[in-house]
C-alpha positions in Angstrom: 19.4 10.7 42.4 17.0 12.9 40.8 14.1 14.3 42.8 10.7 13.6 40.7 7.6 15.7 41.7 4.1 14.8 40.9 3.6 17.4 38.2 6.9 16.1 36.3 5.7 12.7 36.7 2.1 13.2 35.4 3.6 15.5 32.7 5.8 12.6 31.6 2.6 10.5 31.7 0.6 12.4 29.7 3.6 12.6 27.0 4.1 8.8 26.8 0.0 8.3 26.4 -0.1 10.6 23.6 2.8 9.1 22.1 1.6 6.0 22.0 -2.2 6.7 20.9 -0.4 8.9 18.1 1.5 6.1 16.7 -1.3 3.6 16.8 -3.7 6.0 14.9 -0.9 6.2 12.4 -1.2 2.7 12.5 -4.5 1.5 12.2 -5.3 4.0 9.6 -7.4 2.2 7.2 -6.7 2.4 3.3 -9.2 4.7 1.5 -10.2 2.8 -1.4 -12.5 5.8 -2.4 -10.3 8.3 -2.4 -9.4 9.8 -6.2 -5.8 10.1 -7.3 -4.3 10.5 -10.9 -1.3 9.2 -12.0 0.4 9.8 -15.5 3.4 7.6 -15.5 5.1 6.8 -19.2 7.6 3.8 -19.6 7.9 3.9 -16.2 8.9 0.4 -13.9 6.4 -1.3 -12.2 8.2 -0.5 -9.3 8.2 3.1 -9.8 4.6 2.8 -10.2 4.1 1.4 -7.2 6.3 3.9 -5.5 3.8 6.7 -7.0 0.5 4.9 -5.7 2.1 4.9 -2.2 2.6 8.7 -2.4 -0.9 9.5 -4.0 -2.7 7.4 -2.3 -0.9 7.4 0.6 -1.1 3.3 0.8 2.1 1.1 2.2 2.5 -1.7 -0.5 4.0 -5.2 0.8 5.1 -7.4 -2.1 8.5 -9.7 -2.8 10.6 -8.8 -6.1 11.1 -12.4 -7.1 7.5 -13.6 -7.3 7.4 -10.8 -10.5 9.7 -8.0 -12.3 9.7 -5.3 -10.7 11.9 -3.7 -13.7 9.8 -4.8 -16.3 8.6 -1.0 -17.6 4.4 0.4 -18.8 2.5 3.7 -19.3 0.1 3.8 -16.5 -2.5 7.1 -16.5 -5.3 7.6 -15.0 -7.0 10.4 -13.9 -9.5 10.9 -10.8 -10.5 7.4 -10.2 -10.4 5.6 -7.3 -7.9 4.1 -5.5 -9.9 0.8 -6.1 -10.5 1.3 -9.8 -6.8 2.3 -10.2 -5.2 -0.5 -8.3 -8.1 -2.9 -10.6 -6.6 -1.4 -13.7 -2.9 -1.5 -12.6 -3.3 -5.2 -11.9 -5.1 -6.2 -14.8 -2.2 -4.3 -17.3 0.7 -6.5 -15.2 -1.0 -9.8 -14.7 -0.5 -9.0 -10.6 -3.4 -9.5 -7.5 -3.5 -7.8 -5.2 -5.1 -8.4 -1.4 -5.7 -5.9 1.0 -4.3 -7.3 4.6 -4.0 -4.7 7.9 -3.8 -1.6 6.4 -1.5 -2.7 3.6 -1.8 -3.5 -0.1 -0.8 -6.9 -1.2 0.9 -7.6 -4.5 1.8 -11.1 -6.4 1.6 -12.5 -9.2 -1.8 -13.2 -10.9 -2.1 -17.4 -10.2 -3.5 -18.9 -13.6 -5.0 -22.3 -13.4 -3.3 -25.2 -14.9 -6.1 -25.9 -17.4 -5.4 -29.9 -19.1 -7.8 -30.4 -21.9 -8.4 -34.1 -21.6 -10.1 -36.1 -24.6 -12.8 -38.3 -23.8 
């Protein structure tokens, strides 16, 4: 049986606290919709575009591949916008939404209403 003195016990403590307040201020970090980024991307997959806003921007997307293609390849550059402006201009070039929920970007597809022109 191993023989724990106070020191090693506080020490082991004060390990596990910082631990776990380091891993929830990675976390809760909040997306920085401000923040400028460039991307120059040419017939690239909207996948691969997604993969580059998560590096830039440093942003974890959440999205499922069969609600749109994910292969389905665009240009996408911009320079020194915003994170906010970029994502705004990513959507509206691949008919996507996007919501963001706890600290993660949201992707689907772009619901368009069921419009019936009725006579009257």
């Amino acid at each position: 049986m191993k023989n724990f003195s106070f020191k090693n016990i506080i020490c082991r403590a004060f390990i596990f606290l910082f631990l776990i307040l380091s891993f929830n201020q990675i976390q809760g970090q909040e997306i920085n919709l401000s923040k400028k980024i460039s991307i120059n991307l040419s017939d690239a997959t909207i996948k691969k575009i997604i993969k580059e806003f998560s590096d830039k921007a440093n942003i974890n997307f959440s999205y499922s591949s069969q609600s749109f293609d994910t292969t389905l390849t665009i240009s996408f550059i911009v320079k020194n916008i915003s994170v906010k402006e970029a994502l705004n201009l990513f959507c509206r070039q691949t008919e996507l939404s996007y919501k963001i929920i706890e600290n993660q970007v949201v992707l689907k597809k772009k619901e368009i209403p069921n419009i019936i022109n009725e006579k009257k």
